[in-house]
Structure formats: C-alpha cells, structure tokens
N, C-alpha and C positions, 0 to 999 in steps of 0.2 A: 399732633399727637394721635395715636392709632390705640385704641383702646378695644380687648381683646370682645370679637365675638362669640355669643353661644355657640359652644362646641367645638372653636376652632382654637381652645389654646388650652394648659395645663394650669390650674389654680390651686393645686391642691396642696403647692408648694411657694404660697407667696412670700415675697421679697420687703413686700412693705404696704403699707397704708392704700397705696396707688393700685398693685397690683388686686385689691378687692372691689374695686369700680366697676361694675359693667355684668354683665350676666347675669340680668334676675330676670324672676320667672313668671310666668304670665299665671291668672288668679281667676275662674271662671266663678260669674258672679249668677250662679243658678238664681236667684230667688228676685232677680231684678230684669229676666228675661220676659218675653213676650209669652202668653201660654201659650200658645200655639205650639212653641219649640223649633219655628222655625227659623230662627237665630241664635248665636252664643254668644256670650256677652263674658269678656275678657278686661281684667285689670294687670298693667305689668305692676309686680311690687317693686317698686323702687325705696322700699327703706331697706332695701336689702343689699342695699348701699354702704359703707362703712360711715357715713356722714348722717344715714337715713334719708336722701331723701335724694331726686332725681338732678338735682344738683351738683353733686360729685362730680358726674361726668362732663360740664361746663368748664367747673372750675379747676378740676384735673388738665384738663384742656392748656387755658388759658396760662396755668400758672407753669407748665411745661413749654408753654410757647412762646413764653417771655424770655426765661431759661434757652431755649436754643437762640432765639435772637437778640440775647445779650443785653435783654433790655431789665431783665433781672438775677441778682445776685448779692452775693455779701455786702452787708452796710445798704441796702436797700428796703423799702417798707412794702409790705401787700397794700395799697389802697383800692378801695372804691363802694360803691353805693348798695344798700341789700335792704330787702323786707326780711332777712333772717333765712331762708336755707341758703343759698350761693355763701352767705358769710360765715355758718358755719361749715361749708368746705372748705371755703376759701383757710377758718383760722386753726382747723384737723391738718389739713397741710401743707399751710406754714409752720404750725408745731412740729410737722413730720420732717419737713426739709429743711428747719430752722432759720426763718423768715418770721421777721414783725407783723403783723395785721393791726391794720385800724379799718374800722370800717363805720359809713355812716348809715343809719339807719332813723326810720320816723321812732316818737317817743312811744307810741302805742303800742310798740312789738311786745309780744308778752314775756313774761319776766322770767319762763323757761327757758327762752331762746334766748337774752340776755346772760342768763346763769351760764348756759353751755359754753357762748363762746368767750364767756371771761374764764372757764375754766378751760379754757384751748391757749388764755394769754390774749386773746383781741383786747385792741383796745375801743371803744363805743366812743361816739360822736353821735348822740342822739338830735334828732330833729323835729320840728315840728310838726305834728301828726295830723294836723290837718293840711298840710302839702301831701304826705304820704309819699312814696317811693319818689315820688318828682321832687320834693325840697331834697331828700337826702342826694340827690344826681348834683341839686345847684349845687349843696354844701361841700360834696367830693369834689367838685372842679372846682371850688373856692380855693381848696385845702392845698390841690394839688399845681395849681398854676402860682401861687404863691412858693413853694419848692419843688418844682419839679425834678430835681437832682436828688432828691430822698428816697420818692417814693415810684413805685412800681403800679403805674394806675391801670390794669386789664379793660377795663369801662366792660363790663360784661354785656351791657344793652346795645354794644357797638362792635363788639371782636368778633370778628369770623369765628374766630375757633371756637365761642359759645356754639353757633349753631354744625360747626362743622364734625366736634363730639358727638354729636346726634345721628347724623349722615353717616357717618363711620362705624357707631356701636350701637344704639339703639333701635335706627330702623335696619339692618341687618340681624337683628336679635330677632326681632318680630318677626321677619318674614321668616325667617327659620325656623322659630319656634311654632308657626301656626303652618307652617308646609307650605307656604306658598297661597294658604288659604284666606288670608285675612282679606276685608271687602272694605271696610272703613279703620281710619284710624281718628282718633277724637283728642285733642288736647288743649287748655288753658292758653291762654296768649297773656304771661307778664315781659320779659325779656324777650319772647317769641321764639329764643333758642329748639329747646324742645319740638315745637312745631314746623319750624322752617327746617332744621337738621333733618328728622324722620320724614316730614312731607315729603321733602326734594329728591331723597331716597326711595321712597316707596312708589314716585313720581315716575321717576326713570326706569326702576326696577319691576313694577308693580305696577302700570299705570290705571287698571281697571278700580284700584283703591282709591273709595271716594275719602277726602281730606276734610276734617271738621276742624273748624278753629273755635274757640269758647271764649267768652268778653264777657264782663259784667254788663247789666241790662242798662245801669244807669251810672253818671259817674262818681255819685255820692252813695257808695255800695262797702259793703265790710267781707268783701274777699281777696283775703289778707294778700298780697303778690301778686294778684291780678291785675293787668291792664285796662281801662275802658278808653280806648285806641282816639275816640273822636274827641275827648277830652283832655289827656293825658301828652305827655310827650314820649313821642314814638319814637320808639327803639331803632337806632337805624340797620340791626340786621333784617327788622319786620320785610315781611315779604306778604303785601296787601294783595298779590293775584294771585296767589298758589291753594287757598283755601277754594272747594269747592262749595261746601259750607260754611255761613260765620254763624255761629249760634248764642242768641243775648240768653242768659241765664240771671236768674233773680237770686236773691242774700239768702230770703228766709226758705228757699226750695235747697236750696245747697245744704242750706243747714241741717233740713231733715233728713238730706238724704248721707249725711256724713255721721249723725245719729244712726237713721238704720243700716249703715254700712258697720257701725261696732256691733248693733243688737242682734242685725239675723243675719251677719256675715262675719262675726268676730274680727272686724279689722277697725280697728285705731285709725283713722286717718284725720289731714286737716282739711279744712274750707275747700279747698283747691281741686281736690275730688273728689267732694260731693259736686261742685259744678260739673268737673268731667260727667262724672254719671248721669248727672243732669240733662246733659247736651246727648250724650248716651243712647237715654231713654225715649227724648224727644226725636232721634234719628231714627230711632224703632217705632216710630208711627209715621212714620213716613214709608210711603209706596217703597215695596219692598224690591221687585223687577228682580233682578238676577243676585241682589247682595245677600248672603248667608252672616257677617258677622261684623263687629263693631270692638272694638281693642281701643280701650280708657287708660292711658297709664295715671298708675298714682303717684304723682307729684309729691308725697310727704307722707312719712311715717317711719318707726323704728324700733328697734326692742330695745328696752329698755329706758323709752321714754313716753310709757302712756301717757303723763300729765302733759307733753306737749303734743301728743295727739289727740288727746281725749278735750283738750280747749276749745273745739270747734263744734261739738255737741251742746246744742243747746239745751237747758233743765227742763 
C-alpha cells in the first residue's frame, strides 16, 4: 500500500475512510524548547488521522495487503492483538470495508477505547493485564491456530507492511514538510512500526538525521503500547541497529509532560507522547555539534475524544 504524501496528491475529494490517512501536519512545541532558541522542537499531529491516532497508517497498511494477497475477504474475520490504537483502525476499517474484527487486548485498557471499538462492531477478548500486550499476542495465536480458515491474522508486531506504511508516508511527509531540514527524529518503540518505517527512510534519504528510539526505563512501567524490548517479546519487524539513540524514559516524567502538553500547549494527548517529548528533551541537552532540530510524532490523540486523551494526565 502507497499512502499519499504531503503535497503530492488531491484530498479535498475523498473516496473513503482510507483516503483520510496520511498527511498531517507537524506542531512546533515553542514552550518545551531549549531558551537559547537554538533548536525547534516539532510534533507531527497524528490524530489528524481519521482513527486519531498514528495507527491508521499501519493498519491501512496491512489490512490492504491482505486484500491484494488474497489472504483476506468475504466470510473472513480481522484478528489480532492491540493495546487499543492499531484496534481501533483496525475495527473503523473493517466497519469501512465490511470485515468482522475481534481483537485481543490486556483488561486494563481503558473503557474509552473499549467503548469505541464496540461502537465500530469489534468484538474484545480481553486478557490479563498483567501480561499486557504480550498475553494478548499468546491469546491471538491461541485463537487463531485453532481456525485458521476464519480468520485474517495481520500479526502487526511481525508484517512488513506495519513498518513499511511508515517508509512510504510518514518519513517522506517529514522530510518535506521540514525542507529537508529536520536533524533528529524521536519515536516510541511498541510494534517498532512507526520507528523502523520512518528511520529506514530518513536513513537513506537523510542520512545526517540522527534516529532516537524511546522504551520504557523499566519493564514494570504504565506506558500504555510501549515496549520495554529487554523484557517483553520483540516484535520481529524490531530493527535493534538502526537507532542511533535508545532513549529509557520513566512513567511518572511522561506523565507530567503529557499534562503540560494539554496546559501550555492545548493538546490532549496520551502517555505515549509525553514519553516522545521526554526523549525530545533529554536529546536537547545533549552536545548540540551541527543538529538544529528534533521532530516527536504524536502517537495518539483526536477531536472529539478528549476523555480518551485527557486519561493520561495525571490529577
């Protein structure tokens, strides 16, 4: 799947659900800059997503690429494993293309992201929350090796096409949108999609951009879709040499900074970029040498669902 670039296609006439993936627009996060000013500090907004969140492009992906290789169609089911954004693209379009969703998920996911994708028609296999995203992987391959003739299992933590979304529409968005100018990019490692797609791009294309990857500091952490890689079981799109940086980020620093990303940046977001920013900011004290800028995408948020962005502020 070729998902359209900033500036190089016509939106203003979409076709469907699909055609609103991709081209959002980068967010300069004045008030979390170095004073100095000799940096810019960039968030792409990815709830600007039809799904809200930077997921869409994954699972647009995936569930198009099943569709060309006939590995899905009628009387077939969407399965596979989520912390909640990938499942809710995944069950916006299978509603769009008229595909079943089940998807497994840990029980702790919150009850907004529950609500959504029962109102999309998913159906939940909730799991035990203390496995977190790794029980929900065993219980999908339980489900799915027991009929495989049903269901349409993507495994997102394993399909090319999760990272190759990325390579194709995100890091070609970036570089366009910053002119060629961007010095770092910074992203979350859960599926590693997002990261390995844009890194491997901006790699080739870019190769002066230093590549930050982001992990929880320890593996007992409440950052909801994150990976902590040394404990967890690793995705096999991961690509462990392409980071120039790996950056451990802590619960309760993400937290505040996903708080003051609502209070003195008006943006709603979840857990997931306040770490970005996190790793962000800790990239901004570091020796600065020829890099002007640092570009955070954010992982999650959307209009029209403060209450599941605003969950990750703590009171």
């Amino acid at each position: 799947m070729t998902l359209p670039v900033a500036g190089a296609a016509d939106v203003s006439r979409p076709r469907s659900v699909l055609d609103l993936v991709g081209n959002t627009p980068l967010l300069r996060l004045r008030r979390f800059e170095r004073a100095d000013g000799r940096v810019q500090l960039y968030a792409k907004a990815e709830w600007k997503n039809p799904g809200g969140s930077v997921k869409d492009r994954a699972a647009a992906a995936m569930i198009l690429d099943g569709e060309r290789k006939g590995l899905l169609g009628s009387g077939r089911t969407v399965l596979d494993a989520t912390s909640g954004n990938t499942g809710i693209a995944y069950a916006m379009i299978g509603a769009a293309r008229g595909y079943p969703v089940k998807l497994c998920m840990p029980e702790n996911v919150t009850p907004e992201r529950k609500r959504i994708l029962r109102a999309y028609g998913a159906e939940l296999v909730l799991t035990d929350p203390m496995e977190g995203s790794d029980g929900a992987i065993r219980r999908v391959r339980e489900i799915y090796q027991g009929d495989p003739d049903r269901y349409y299992y993507p495994d997102q933590y394993s399909n090319p096409a999760n990272w190759q979304a990325h390579y194709q529409s995100t890091g070609p968005e970036i570089l366009a949108q910053t002119d060629g100018g961007v010095t770092h990019f910074v992203a979350g490692l859960g599926t590693s999609g997002t990261f390995v797609g844009t890194g491997r791009f901006l790699r080739e294309r870019a190769p002066h951009v230093q590549l930050v990857s982001v992990q929880p500091d320890t593996a007992l952490h409440g950052l909801e879709g994150m990976k902590h890689m040394e404990t967890a079981m690793v995705p096999g799109i991961y690509d462990a040499t392409l980071a120039d940086v790996d950056m451990r980020v802590g619960t309760e620093e993400s937290y505040q900074l996903t708080k003051r990303l609502a209070l003195e940046e008006g943006l709603l977001v979840g857990i997931s970029s306040g770490a970005a920013l996190a790793a962000g900011r800790a990239a901004l004290r570091r020796p600065l040498g020829g890099h002007r800028g640092i570009r955070a995408p954010r992982r999650e948020a959307g209009s029209g669902r403060s209450s599941t962005r605003a969950r990750s502020a703590p009171r």
